[in-house]
TORMI-794999 format. One line per 8 residues: number of its first residue (from 1); their letters; for each residue x, y, z of C-alpha. Coordinates in nm, 2 decimals, decimal comma. Example, Ala and Ser with C-alpha at 12.3 -4.5 7.8 and 13.67 -1.06 7.14 Angstrom:
# TORMI-794999
1	AS	1,23/-0,45/0,78 | 1,37/-0,11/0,71
//
This chain:
# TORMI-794999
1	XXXXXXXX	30,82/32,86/4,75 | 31,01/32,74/5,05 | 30,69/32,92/5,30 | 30,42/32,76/5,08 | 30,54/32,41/5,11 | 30,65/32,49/5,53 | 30,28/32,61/5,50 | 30,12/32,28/5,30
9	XXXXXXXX	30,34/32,04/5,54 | 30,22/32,25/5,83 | 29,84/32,18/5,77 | 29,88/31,79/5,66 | 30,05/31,70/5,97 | 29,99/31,92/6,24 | 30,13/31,66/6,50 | 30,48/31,66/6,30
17	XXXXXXXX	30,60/32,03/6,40 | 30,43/31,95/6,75 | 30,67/31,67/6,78 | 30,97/31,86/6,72 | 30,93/32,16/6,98 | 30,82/31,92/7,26 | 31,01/31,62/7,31 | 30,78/31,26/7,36
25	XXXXXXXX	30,62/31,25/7,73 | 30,69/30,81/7,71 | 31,10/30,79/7,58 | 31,07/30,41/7,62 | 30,78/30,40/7,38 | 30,92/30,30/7,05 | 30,84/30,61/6,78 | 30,77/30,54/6,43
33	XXXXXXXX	30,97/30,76/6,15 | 30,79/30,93/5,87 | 31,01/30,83/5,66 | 31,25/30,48/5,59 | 31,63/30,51/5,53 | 31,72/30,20/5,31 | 31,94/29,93/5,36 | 32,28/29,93/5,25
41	XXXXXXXX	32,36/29,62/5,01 | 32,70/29,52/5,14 | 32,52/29,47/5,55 | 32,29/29,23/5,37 | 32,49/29,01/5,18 | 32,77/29,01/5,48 | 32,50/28,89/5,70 | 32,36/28,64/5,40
49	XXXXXXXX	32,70/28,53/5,38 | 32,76/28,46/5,75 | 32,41/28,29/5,78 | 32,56/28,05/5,49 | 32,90/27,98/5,63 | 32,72/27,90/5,98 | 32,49/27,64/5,78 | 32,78/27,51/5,60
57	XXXXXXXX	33,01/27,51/5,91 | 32,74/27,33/6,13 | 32,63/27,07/5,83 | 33,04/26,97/5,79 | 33,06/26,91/6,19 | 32,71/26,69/6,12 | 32,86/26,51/5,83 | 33,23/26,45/6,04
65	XXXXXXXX	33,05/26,37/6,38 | 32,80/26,12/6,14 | 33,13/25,91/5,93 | 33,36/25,90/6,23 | 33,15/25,81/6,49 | 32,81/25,68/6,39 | 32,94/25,48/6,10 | 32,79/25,76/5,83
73	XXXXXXXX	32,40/25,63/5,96 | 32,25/25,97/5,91 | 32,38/25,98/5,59 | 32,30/25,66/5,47 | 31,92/25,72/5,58 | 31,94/26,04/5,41 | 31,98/25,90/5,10 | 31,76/25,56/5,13
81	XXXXXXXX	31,47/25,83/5,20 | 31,56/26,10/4,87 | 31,61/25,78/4,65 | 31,24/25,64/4,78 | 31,10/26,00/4,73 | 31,20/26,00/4,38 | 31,12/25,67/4,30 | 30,75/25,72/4,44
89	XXXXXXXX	30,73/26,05/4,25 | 30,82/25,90/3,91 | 30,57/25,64/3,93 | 30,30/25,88/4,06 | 30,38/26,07/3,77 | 30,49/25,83/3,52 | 30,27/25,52/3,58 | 29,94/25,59/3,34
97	XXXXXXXX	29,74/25,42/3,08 | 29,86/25,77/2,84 | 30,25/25,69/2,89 | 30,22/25,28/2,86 | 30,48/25,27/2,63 | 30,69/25,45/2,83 | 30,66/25,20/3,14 | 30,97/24,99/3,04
105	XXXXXXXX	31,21/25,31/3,09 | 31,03/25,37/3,40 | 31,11/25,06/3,55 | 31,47/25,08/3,41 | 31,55/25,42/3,62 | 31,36/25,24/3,89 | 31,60/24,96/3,90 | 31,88/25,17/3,86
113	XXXXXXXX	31,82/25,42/4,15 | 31,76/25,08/4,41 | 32,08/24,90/4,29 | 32,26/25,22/4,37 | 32,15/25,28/4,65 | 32,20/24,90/4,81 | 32,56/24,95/4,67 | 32,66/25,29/4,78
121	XXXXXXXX	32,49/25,21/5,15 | 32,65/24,84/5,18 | 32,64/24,65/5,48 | 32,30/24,56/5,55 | 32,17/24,69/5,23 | 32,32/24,35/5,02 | 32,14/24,16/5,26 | 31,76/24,28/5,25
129	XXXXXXXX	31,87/24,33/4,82 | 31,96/24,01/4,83 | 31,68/23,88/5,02 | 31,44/24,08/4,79 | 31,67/23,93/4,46 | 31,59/23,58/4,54 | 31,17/23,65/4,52 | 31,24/23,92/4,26
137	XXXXXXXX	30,97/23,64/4,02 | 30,69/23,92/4,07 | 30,91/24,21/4,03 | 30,99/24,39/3,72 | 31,26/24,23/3,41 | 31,50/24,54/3,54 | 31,46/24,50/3,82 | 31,52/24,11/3,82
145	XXXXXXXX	31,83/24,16/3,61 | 31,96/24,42/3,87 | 31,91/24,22/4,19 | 32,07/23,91/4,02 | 32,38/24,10/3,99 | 32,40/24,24/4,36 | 32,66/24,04/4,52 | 32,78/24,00/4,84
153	XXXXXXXX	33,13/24,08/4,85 | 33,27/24,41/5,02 | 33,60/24,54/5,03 | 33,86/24,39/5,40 | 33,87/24,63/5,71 | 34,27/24,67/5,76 | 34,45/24,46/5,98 | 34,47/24,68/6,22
161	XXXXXXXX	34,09/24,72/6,30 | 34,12/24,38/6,36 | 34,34/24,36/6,57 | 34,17/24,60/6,80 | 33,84/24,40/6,78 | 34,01/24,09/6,89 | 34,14/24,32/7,18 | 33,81/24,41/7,28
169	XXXXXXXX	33,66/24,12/7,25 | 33,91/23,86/7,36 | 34,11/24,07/7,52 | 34,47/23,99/7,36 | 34,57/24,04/6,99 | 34,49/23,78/6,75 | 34,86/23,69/6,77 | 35,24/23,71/6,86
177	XXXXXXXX	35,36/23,70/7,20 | 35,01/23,64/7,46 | 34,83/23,58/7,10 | 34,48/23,45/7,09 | 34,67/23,23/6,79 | 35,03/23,10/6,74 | 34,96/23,20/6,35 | 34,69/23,41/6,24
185	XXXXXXXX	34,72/23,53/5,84 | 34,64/23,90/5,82 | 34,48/23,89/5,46 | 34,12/23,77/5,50 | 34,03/23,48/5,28 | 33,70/23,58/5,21 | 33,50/23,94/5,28 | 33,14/24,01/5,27
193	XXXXXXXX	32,90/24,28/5,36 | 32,91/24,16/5,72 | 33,19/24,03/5,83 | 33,50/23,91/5,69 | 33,71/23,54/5,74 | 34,09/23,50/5,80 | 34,28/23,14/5,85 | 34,47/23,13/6,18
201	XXXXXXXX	34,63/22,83/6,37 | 34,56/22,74/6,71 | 34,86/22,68/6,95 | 34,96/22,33/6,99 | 34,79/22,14/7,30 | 35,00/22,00/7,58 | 34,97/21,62/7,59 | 35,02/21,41/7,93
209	XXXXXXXX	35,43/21,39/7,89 | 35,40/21,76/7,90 | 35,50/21,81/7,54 | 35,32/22,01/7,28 | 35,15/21,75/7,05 | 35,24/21,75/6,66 | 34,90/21,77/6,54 | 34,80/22,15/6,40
217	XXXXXXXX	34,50/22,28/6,40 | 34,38/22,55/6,14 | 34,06/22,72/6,23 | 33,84/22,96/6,02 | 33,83/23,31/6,21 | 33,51/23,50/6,15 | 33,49/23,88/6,26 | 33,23/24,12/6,21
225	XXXXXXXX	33,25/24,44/6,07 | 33,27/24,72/6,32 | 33,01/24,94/6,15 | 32,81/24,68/6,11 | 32,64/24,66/6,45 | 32,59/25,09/6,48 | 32,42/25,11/6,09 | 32,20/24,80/6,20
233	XXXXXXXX	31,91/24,95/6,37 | 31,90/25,26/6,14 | 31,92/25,05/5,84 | 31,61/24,84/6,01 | 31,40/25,18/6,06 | 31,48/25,32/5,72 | 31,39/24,92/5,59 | 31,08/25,01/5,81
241	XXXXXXXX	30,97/25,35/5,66 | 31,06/25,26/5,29 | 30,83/24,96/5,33 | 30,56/25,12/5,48 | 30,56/25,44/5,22 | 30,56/25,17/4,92 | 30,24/25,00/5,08 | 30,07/25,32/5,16
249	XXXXXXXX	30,19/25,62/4,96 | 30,31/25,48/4,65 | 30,25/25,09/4,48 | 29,93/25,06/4,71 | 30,05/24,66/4,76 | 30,08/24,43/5,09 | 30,45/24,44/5,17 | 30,50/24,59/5,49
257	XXXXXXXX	30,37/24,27/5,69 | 30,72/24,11/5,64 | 30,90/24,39/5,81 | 30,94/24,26/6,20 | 31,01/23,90/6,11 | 31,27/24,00/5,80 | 31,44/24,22/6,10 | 31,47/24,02/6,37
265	XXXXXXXX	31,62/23,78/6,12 | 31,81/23,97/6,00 | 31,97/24,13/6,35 | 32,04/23,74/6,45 | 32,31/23,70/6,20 | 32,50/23,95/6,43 | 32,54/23,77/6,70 | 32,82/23,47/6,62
273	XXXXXXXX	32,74/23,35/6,99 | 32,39/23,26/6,84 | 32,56/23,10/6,49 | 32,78/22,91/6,69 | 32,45/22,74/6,85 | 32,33/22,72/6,53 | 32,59/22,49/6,37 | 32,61/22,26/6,71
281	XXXXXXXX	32,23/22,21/6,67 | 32,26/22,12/6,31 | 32,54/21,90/6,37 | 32,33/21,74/6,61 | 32,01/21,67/6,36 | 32,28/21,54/6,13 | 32,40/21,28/6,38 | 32,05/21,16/6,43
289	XXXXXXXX	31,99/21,10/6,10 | 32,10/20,79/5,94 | 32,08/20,88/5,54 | 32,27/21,19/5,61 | 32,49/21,07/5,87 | 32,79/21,01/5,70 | 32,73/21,22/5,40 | 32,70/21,59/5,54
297	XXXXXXXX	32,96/21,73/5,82 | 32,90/22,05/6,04 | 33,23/22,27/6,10 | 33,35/22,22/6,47 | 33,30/22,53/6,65 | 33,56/22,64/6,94 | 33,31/22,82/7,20 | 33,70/22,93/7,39
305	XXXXXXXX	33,75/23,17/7,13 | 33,43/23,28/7,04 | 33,19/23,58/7,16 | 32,91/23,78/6,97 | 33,20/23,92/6,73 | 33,46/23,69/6,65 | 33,38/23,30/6,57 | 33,65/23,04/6,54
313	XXXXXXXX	33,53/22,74/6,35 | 33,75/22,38/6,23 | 33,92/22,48/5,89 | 33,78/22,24/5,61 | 33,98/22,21/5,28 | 33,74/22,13/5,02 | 33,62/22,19/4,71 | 33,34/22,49/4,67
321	XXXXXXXX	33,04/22,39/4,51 | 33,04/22,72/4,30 | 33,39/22,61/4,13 | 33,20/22,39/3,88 | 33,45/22,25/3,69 | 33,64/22,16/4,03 | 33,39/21,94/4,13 | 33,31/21,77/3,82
329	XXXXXXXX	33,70/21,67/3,87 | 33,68/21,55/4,22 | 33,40/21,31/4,10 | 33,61/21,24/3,79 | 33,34/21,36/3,53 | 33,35/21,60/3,25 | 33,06/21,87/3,22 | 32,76/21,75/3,06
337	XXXXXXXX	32,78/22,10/2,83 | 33,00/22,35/2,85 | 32,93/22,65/3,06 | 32,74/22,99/2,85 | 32,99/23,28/2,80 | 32,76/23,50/3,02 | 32,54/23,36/3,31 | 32,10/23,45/3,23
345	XXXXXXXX	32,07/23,76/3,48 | 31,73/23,56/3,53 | 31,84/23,23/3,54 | 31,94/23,00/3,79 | 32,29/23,03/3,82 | 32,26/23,43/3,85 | 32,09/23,37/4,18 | 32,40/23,14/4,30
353	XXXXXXXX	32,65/23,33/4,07 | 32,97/23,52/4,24 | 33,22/23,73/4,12 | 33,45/23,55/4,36 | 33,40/23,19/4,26 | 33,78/23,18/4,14 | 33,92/23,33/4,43 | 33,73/23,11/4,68
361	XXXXXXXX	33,79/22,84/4,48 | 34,20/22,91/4,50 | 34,18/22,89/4,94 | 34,18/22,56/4,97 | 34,48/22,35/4,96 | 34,29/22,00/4,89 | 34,45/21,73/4,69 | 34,23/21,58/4,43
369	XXXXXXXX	34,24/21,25/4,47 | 34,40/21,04/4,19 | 34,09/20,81/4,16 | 33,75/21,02/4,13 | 33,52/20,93/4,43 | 33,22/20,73/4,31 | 32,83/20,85/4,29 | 32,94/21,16/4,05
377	XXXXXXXX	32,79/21,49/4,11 | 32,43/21,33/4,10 | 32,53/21,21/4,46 | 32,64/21,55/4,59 | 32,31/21,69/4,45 | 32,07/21,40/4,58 | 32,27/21,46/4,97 | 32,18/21,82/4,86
385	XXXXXXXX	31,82/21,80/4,83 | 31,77/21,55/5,10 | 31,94/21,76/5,34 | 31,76/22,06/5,27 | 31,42/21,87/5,26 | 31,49/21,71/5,60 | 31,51/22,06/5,76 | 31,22/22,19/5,63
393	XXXXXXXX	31,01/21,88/5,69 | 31,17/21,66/6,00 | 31,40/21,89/6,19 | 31,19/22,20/6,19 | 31,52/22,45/6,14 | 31,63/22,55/5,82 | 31,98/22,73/5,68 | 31,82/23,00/5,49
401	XXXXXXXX	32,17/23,04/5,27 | 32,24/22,73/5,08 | 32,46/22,96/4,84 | 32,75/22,75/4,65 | 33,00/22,93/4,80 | 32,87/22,81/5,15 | 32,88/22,42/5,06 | 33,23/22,24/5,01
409	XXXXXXXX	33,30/21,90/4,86 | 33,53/21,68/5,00 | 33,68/21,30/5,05 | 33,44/21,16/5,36 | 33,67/21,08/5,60 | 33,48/20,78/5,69 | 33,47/20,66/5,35 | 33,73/20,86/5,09
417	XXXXXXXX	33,60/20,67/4,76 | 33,25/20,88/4,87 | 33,16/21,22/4,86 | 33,09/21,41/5,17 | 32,92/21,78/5,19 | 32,99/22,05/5,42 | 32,76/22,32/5,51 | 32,91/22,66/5,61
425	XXXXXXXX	32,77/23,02/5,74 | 32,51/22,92/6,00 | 32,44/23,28/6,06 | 32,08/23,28/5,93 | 31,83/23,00/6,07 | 31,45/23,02/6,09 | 31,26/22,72/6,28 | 31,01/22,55/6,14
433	XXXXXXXX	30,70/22,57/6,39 | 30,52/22,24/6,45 | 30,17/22,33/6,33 | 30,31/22,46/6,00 | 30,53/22,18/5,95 | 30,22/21,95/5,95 | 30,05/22,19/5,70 | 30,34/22,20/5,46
441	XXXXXXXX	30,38/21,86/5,48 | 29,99/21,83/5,34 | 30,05/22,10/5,09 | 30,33/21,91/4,92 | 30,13/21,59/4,90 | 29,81/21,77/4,75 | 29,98/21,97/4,53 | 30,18/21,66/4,34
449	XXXXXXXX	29,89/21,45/4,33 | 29,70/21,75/4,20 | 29,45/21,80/4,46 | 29,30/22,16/4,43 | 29,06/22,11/4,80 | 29,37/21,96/4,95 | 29,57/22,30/4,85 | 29,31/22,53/4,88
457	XXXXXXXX	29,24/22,40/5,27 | 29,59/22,50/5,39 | 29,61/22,83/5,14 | 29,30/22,93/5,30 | 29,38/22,87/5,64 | 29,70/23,05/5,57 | 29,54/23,34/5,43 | 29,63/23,28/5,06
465	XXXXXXXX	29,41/23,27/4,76 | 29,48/23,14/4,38 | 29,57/22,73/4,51 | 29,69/22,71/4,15 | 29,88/22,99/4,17 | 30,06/22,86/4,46 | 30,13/22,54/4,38 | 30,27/22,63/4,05
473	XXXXXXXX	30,52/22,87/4,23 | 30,61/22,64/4,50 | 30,64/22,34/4,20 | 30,82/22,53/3,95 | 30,60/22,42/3,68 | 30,22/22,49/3,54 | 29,96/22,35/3,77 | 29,61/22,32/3,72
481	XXXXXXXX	29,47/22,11/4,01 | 29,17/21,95/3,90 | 29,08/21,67/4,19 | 28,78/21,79/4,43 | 28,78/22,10/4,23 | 28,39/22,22/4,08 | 28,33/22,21/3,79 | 28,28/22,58/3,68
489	XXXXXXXX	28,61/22,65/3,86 | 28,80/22,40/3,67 | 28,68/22,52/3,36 | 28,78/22,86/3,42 | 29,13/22,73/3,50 | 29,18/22,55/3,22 | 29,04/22,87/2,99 | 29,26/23,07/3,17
497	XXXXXXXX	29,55/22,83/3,06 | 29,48/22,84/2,70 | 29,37/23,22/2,67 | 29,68/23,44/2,60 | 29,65/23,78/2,46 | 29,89/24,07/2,42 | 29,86/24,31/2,70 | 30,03/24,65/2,78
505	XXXXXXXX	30,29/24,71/2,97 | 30,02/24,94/3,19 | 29,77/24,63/3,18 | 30,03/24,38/3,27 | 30,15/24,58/3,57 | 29,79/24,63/3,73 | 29,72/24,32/3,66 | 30,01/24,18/3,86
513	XXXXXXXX	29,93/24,41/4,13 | 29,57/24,26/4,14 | 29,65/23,89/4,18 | 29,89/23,99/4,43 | 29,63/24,11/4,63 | 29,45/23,80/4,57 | 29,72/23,59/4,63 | 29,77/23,79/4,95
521	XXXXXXXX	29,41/23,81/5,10 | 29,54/23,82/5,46 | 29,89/23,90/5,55 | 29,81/23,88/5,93 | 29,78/23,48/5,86 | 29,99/23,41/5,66 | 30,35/23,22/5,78 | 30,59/23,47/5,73
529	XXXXXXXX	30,88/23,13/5,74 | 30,78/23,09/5,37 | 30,96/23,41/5,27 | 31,29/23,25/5,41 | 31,16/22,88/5,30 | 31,12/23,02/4,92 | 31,48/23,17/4,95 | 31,61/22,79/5,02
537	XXXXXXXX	31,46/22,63/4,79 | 31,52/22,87/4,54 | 31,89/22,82/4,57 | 31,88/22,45/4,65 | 31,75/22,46/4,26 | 31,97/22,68/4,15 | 32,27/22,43/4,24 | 32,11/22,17/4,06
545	XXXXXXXX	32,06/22,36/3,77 | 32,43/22,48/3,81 | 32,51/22,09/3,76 | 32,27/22,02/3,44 | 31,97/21,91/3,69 | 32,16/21,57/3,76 | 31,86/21,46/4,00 | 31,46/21,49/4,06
553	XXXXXXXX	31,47/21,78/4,27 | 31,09/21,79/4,32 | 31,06/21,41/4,37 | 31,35/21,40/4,67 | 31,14/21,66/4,78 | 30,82/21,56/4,77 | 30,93/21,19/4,91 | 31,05/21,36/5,23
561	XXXXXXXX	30,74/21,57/5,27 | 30,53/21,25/5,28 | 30,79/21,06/5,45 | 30,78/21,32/5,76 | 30,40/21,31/5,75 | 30,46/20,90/5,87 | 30,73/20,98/6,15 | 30,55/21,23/6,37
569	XXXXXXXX	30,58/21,05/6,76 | 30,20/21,17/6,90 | 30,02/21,00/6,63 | 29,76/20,75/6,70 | 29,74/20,40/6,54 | 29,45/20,50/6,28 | 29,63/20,87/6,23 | 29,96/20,62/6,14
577	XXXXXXXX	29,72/20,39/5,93 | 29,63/20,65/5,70 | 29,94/20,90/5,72 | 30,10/20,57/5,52 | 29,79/20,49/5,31 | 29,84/20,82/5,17 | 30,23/20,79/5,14 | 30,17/20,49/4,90
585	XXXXXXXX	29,92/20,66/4,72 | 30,16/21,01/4,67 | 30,48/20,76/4,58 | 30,25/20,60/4,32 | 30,19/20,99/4,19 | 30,58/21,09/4,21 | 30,56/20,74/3,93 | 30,44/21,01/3,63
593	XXXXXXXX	30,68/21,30/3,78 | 30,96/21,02/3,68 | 30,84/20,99/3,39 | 30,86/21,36/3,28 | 31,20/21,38/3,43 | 31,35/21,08/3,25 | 31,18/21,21/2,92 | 31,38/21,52/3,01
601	XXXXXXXX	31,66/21,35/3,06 | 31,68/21,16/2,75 | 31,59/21,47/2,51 | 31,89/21,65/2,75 | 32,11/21,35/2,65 | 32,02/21,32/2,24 | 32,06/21,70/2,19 | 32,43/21,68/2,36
609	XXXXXXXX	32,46/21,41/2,11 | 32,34/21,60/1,83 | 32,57/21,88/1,97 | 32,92/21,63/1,97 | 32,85/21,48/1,60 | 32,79/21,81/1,53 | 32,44/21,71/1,36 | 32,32/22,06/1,48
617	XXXXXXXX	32,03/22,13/1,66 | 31,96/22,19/2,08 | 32,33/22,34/2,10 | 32,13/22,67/2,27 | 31,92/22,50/2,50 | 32,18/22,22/2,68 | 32,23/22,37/2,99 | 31,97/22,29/3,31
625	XXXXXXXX	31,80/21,98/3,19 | 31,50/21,94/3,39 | 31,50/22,22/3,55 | 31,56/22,44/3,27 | 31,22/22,26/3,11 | 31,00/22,37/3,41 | 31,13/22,70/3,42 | 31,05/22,73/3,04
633	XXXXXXXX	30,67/22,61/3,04 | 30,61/22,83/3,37 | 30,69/23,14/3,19 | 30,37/23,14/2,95 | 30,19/23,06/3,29 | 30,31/23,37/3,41 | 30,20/23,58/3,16 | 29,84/23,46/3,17
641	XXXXXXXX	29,79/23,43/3,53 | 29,97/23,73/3,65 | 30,09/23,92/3,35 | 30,41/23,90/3,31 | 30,67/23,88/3,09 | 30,93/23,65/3,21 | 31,31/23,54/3,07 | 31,42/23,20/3,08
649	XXXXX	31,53/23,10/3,46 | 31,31/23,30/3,65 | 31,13/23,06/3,80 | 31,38/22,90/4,02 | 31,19/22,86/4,36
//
């Protein structure tokens, strides 16, 4: 048996015997074996297992290298790019006419997955969520009711990382012996995603007898955040490649057009240096103007102790405009209703709402007066408005956070039976440029006098379509403009105000993404200021609103926007003719806005009534006055124009 299969082997492979009695000619030629030996399973798994342990090992040196010395960056991108990969996966898969009803749910994990990310990442996260939040009308109800309750408030850096920015930037510690201050309090009075505030008090000054003088001086010390400054420019390209995937890859809509002029916005609030100019040059527009003059006051900034990370500013004791029933004391009024046991997510007063009202209301150490200063809190929100409107439409620079908890209330100085309002946080200006100044300034008139070729003439130049569409966003209320308009257009307009069917929540989602591309018919034209603009006046409605709409909002503003159009230095003598022709004939039209708001008014005033005598009736619906009435008869306008299904306070800029 053994010779046969020798024999059988033999003749198959000849070569193979031949191999054996002579050795290869070539020994550096690699020889192939007949046969393979296997592997034995404790070599691979040990080299599986050291392969894994090198991964691991290498990944934990990444992640330490990444938290300790680039402020977690990598990490942070790592998850704003997963979170934006799921997100466009669900609606790729998700968002179809078959799974309509499932749409809602969709838009709920949606929500969820952004808020979670803006508040695991912090820093500059809050700030694009909030600047998203306050033109979160077109978005979503989740996500509205998500962004409303992203807040800016962050946990303090110690004391001791203080301390060593001080060092570094002023080179001595913030106090003690060769201090920067004689008294500098170590807990920080308020903390944001930024940067955080602590009270100090600046040594005494040394008068001509060579004595230190009696009079102290408490400052407000502003320091950034040291993380702040390495996440920014990741944060900035992640912002830049989430935008540009959800205008390309996933929702197919105009959105990444914003992106260079949100960042280099957004990279000026880190430099104080750049603040501190901001405040001096809004103190000085104050000073110039004589309506305001005496009624607004700009924080002293001390340039001495300031660089492009710390900022010393006067101290103010006042009262915040966010402690509501503070103010309705200083002026010696009681509140015209009494505040809801839960703020409207999409209201109003969610968009100026803060967790830390009590607290920031608790810093100052101001006295209220024993007799209430005179004008009530209708003359804190007319000084308000006006001041807002002058920037937009005669300085040309606007404070793009007019939050309550950056306006104080106190005694004028120059007159303590009056109110006077103080402006904080100067971090975020935009300026106004001349050409678009004079186009808003037209906008305003023809859209309160109803002029649709008057709108439609700056829309279009700005690249915008729908004039009714903006005008009824920019007004807060329905608009229809009818003057100049044709005739088949106007009749569509005013079908398109009485039609109202029920739609899906598929059909009402690709239907707002279709007037959004009509609204937006050129991105490349249009301002990109309005995004910040919007945000102002947004908020500068929500503090009425805070107040029970004490004033006209939309006629202060509209009076300003003509006013400017008459005050412009290179115009001719027939340019200044007409510029005040048509200012009489837009005061005459703000005649009918009074007389919605004083009917608004006195139904405000007989259903608090009602409420008192306890006759029943209007006890739900006594909060916001006017403002709460536009915000109510915009939201059917909503759902026929751009379909969607709106709460009550939405439409608050």
């Amino acid at each position: 048996m053994h010779l046969y299969r020798s024999y059988s082997l033999r003749c198959l492979h000849p070569n193979l015997y031949a191999l054996k009695r002579d050795p290869p000619r070539y020994p550096f030629v690699r020889q192939f074996a007949t046969t393979l030996e296997p592997l034995h399973p404790p070599q691979r798994l040990r080299k599986s297992a050291k392969r894994t342990g090198y991964l691991l090992l290498g990944l934990g040196v990444l992640y330490g290298v990444d938290k300790y010395y680039n402020a977690s960056s990598i990490i942070r991108n790592f998850r704003t790019l997963w979170t934006c990969a799921m997100i466009t996966a669900d609606y790729k898969w998700n968002f179809t006419p078959e799974k309509t009803e499932q749409i809602p749910q969709l838009h709920e994990r949606v929500a969820d997955r952004v808020f979670n990310l803006f508040t695991s990442n912090g820093g500059l996260y809050i700030k694009i969520g909030q600047a998203i939040g306050a033109n979160a009308a077109l978005l979503p109800k989740p996500m509205q009711l998500k962004f409303a309750s992203l807040f800016d408030d962050a946990p303090q850096i110690p004391y001791s990382v203080v301390h060593d920015v001080f060092v570094k930037e002023l080179g001595r510690p913030p106090s003690g012996p060769g201090g920067v201050f004689e008294i500098f309090e170590e807990q920080a009075v308020a903390s944001a995603s930024i940067a955080q505030v602590h009270k100090a008090k600046l040594w005494p000054r040394i008068g001509s007898d060579g004595q230190p003088e009696k009079e102290e001086r408490w400052v407000a010390v502003k320091i950034q955040k040291p993380d702040v400054s390495t996440q920014m420019e990741w944060d900035l390209g992640a912002y830049r490649m989430v935008m540009w995937m959800f205008e390309h890859w996933a929702f197919d809509l105009p959105v990444y057009f914003v992106v260079d002029f949100v960042s280099d916005h957004l990279r000026q609030e880190l430099d104080f240096i750049r603040e501190a100019d901001n405040a001096r040059q809004t103190a000085e527009f104050v000073a110039n103007e004589p309506l305001l003059r005496d009624k607004v006051y700009i924080p002293k900034v001390y340039p001495e102790y300031s660089t492009k990370k710390v900022m010393t500013a006067e101290w103010i004791d006042g009262i915040r405009l966010s402690d509501r029933e503070g103010v309705f004391r200083l002026m010696g009024e009681h509140p015209t209703s009494t505040p809801p046991p839960f703020v409207d997510p999409m209201s109003a007063a969610s968009l100026i709402a803060s967790p830390a009202t009590a607290a920031s209301a608790s810093v100052s150490s101001l006295q209220i007066p024993a007799k209430p200063l005179k004008g009530g809190v209708k003359s804190i929100m007319q000084t308000m408005v006006e001041l807002f409107s002058a920037q937009m439409f005669d300085w040309g620079w606007v404070h793009c956070d007019p939050h309550p908890g950056n306006v104080l209330v106190r005694p004028s100085p120059s007159n303590p039976k009056r109110a006077q309002v103080v402006l904080l946080d100067h971090g975020l200006y935009v300026r106004v440029p001349e050409d678009f100044k004079r186009e808003w300034v037209r906008l305003w008139r023809a859209m309160l006098v109803g002029d649709y070729k008057g709108v439609e003439e700056v829309t279009d130049s700005w690249g915008m379509g729908l004039p009714d569409l903006v005008a009824s966003f920019t007004l807060m209320r329905p608009t229809i403009l009818r003057k100049g308009r044709k005739p088949k257009l106007r009749q569509v307009g005013e079908e398109a105000q009485k039609e109202r069917k029920p739609l899906t929540q598929y059909e009402m989602s690709v239907k707002m993404k279709q007037k959004l591309k009509e609204f937006l018919t050129d991105t490349d034209r249009m301002p990109k200021v309005l995004i910040f603009l919007t945000r102002n006046m947004r908020m500068v409605q929500g503090n009425n609103q805070s107040f029970g709409s004490p004033v006209n909002r939309v006629k202060i503003t509209g009076y300003w926007a003509s006013r400017a159009g008459t005050r412009h230095a290179s115009l001719g003598f027939v340019e200044r003719i007409r510029e005040w022709w048509q200012h009489v004939v837009f005061r005459f039209a703000m005649f009918t806005i009074d007389i919605v708001f004083w009917r608004s008014r006195f139904v405000f005033w007989l259903r608090e009534t009602r409420a008192k005598l306890r006759l029943g009736g209007g006890e739900a619906e006594t909060n916001g006055g006017f403002e709460e009435e536009l915000e109510r008869t915009m939201r059917g306008f909503a759902k026929d124009n751009l379909g969607l299904e709106m709460g009550e306070g939405t439409f608050i800029g």
